[in-house]
C-alpha positions as CSV (number, residue, x, y, z in Angstrom):
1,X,42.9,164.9,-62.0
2,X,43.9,161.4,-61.5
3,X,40.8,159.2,-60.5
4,X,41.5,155.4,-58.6
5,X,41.0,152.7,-60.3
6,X,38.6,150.9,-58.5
7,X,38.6,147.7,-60.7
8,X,42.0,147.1,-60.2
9,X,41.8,147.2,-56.6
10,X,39.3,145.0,-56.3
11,X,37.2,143.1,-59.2
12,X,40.0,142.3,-62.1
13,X,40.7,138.7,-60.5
14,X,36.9,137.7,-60.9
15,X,36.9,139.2,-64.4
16,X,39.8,137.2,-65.1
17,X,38.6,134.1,-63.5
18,X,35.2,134.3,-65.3
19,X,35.3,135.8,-68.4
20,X,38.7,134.6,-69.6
21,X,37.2,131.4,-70.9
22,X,35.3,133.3,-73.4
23,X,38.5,135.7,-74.6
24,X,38.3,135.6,-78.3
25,X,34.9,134.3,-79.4
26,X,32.9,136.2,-82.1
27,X,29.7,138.2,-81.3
28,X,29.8,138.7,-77.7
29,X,27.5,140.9,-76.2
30,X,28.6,142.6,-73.0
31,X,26.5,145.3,-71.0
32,X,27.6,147.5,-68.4
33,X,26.0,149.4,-65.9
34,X,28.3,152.3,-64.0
35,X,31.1,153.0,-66.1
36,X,33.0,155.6,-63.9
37,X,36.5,156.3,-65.9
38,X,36.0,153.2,-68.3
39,X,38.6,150.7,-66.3
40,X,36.7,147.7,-66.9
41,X,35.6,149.2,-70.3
42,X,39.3,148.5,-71.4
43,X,40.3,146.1,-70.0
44,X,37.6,143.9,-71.6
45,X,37.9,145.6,-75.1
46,X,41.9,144.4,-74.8
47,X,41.2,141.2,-72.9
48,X,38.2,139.5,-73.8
49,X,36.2,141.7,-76.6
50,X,38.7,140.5,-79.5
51,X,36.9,138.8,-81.8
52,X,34.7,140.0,-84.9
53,X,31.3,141.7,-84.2
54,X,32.0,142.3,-80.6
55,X,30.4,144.9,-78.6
56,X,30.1,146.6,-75.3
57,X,26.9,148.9,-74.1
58,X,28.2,151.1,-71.4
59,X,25.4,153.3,-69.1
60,X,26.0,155.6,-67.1
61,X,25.2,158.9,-66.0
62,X,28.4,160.7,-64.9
63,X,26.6,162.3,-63.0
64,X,28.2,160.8,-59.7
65,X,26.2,160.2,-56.8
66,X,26.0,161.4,-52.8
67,X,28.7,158.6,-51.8
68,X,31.4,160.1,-50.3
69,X,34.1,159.2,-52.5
70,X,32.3,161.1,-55.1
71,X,32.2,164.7,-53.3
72,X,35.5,166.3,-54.5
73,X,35.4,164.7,-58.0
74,X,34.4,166.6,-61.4
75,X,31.8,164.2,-63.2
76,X,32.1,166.1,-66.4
77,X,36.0,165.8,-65.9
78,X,35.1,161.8,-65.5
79,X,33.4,161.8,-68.5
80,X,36.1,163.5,-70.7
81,X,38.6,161.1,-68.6
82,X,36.0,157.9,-69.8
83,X,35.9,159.2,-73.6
84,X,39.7,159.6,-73.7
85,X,40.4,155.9,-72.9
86,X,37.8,154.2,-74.9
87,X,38.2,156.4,-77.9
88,X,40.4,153.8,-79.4
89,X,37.4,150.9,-79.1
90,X,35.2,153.2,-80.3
91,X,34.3,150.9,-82.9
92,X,33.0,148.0,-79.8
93,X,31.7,150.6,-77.1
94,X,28.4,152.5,-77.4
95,X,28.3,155.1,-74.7
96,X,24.3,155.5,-73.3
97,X,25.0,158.8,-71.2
98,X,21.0,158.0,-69.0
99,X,19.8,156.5,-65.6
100,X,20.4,152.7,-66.4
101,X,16.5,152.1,-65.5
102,X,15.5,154.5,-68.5
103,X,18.0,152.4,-70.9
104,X,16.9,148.9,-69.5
105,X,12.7,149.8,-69.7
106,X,13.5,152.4,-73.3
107,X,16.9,151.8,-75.6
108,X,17.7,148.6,-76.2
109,X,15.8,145.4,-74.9
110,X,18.3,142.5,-76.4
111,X,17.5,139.1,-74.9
112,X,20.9,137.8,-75.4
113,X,23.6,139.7,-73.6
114,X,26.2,137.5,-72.9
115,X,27.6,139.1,-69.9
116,X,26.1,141.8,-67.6
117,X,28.0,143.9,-65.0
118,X,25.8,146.3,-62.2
119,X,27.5,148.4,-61.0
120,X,25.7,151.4,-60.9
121,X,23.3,152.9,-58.5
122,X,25.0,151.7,-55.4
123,X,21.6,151.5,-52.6
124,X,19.3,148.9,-52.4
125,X,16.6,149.6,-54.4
126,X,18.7,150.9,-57.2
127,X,20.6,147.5,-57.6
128,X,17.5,145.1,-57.6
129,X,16.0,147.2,-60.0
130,X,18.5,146.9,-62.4
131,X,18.6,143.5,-61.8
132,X,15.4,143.0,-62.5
133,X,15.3,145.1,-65.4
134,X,18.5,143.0,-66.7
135,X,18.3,139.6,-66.2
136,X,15.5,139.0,-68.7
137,X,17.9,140.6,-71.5
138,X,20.7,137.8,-70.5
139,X,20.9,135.1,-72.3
140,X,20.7,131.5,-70.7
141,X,24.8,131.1,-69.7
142,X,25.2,134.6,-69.4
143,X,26.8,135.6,-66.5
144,X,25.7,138.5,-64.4
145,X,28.4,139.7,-62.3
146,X,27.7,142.4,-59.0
147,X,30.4,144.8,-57.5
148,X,30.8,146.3,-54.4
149,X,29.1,143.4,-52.4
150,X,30.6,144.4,-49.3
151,X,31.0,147.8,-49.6
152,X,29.1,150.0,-46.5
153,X,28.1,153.4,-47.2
154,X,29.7,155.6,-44.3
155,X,26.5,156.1,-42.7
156,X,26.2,152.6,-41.9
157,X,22.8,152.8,-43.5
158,X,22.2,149.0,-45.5
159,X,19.6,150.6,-47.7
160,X,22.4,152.8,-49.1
161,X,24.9,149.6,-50.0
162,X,24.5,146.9,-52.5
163,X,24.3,144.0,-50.0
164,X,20.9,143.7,-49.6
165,X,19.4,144.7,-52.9
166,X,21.6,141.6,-54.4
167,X,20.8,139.2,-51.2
168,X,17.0,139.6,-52.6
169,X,17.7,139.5,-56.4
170,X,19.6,135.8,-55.2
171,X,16.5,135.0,-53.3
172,X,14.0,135.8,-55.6
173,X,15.7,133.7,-58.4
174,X,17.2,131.0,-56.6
175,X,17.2,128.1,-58.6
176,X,17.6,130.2,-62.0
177,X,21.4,130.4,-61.9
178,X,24.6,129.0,-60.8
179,X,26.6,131.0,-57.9
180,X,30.0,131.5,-59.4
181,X,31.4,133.8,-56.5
182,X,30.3,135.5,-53.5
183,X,33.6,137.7,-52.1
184,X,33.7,141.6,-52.7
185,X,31.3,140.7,-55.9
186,X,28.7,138.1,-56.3
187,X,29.0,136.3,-59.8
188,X,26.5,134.1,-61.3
189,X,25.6,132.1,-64.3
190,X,21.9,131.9,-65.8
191,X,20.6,128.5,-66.4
């Protein structure tokens, strides 16, 4: 099955804008949070992830979720279809198959990511808590970028969208980070 590719459509340009400046510098640390088929997995193991001791964390469950894009697709076919494109950086990505909470509060608690991405659990509450749960692990500079901004859940429902869970992770922090962008994603940068 052929799946979209959602970065493509609409988050490369801010990954381009903001990340590009640090394409080729040793020991980055980048998290991810939602994976999907590994788009943005590759494209910043080819892009940006060049450079010597390098690495990428990618969380996910594959599991899918009740969004309705998500009804007539095969999670464990997304999962094979996520292995088979990042088997060649398998030596940068390690692959956490877990809710992102359980691998924020149990695996790894590393104070220095340089660049976090959440894009996981699309409602409310699941994006401010892994927020929450990520922003002490990012270093001071990091940027943590959030997709899906304006995206509306089909039943119109906000507390089963992004939007508000990141309007009140800004809120709560103000003053702890620079707004980058605030389009289809909101972007910052941790003072």
């Amino acid at each position: 099955m052929t799946y979209p590719n959602w970065f493509a459509q609409t988050a490369q340009g801010n990954f381009e804008q903001f990340l590009t400046p640090l394409a080729g510098q040793d020991n980055l640390k980048f998290l991810q949070l939602g994976v999907f088929t590994g788009d943005v997995s590759v494209w910043l193991c080819e892009n940006i992830l060049t450079a010597d001791h390098c690495w990428l964390i990618d969380v996910d469950t594959w599991e899918g979720s009740d969004e309705p894009d998500h009804e007539s697709m095969d999670f464990d076919d997304v999962f094979e279809v996520y292995k088979s494109k990042i088997k060649p950086y398998k030596h940068k990505v390690w692959s956490y198959e877990s809710t992102t909470t359980w691998f924020l509060q149990s695996v790894r608690k590393d104070p220095d990511y340089d660049f976090i991405y959440v894009d996981a659990d699309h409602t409310t509450v699941g994006v401010i808590l892994d927020a929450e749960l990520a922003w002490p692990q990012l270093k001071s500079g990091g940027i943590m970028a959030f997709d899906d901004y304006t995206w509306q859940h089909e039943s119109g429902d906000p507390r089963l969208a992004p939007q508000v869970g990141i309007d009140l992770f800004l809120h709560r922090h103000l003053g702890d980070y620079e707004l980058l962008a605030k389009n289809n994603q909101v972007w910052v940068r941790k003072h």
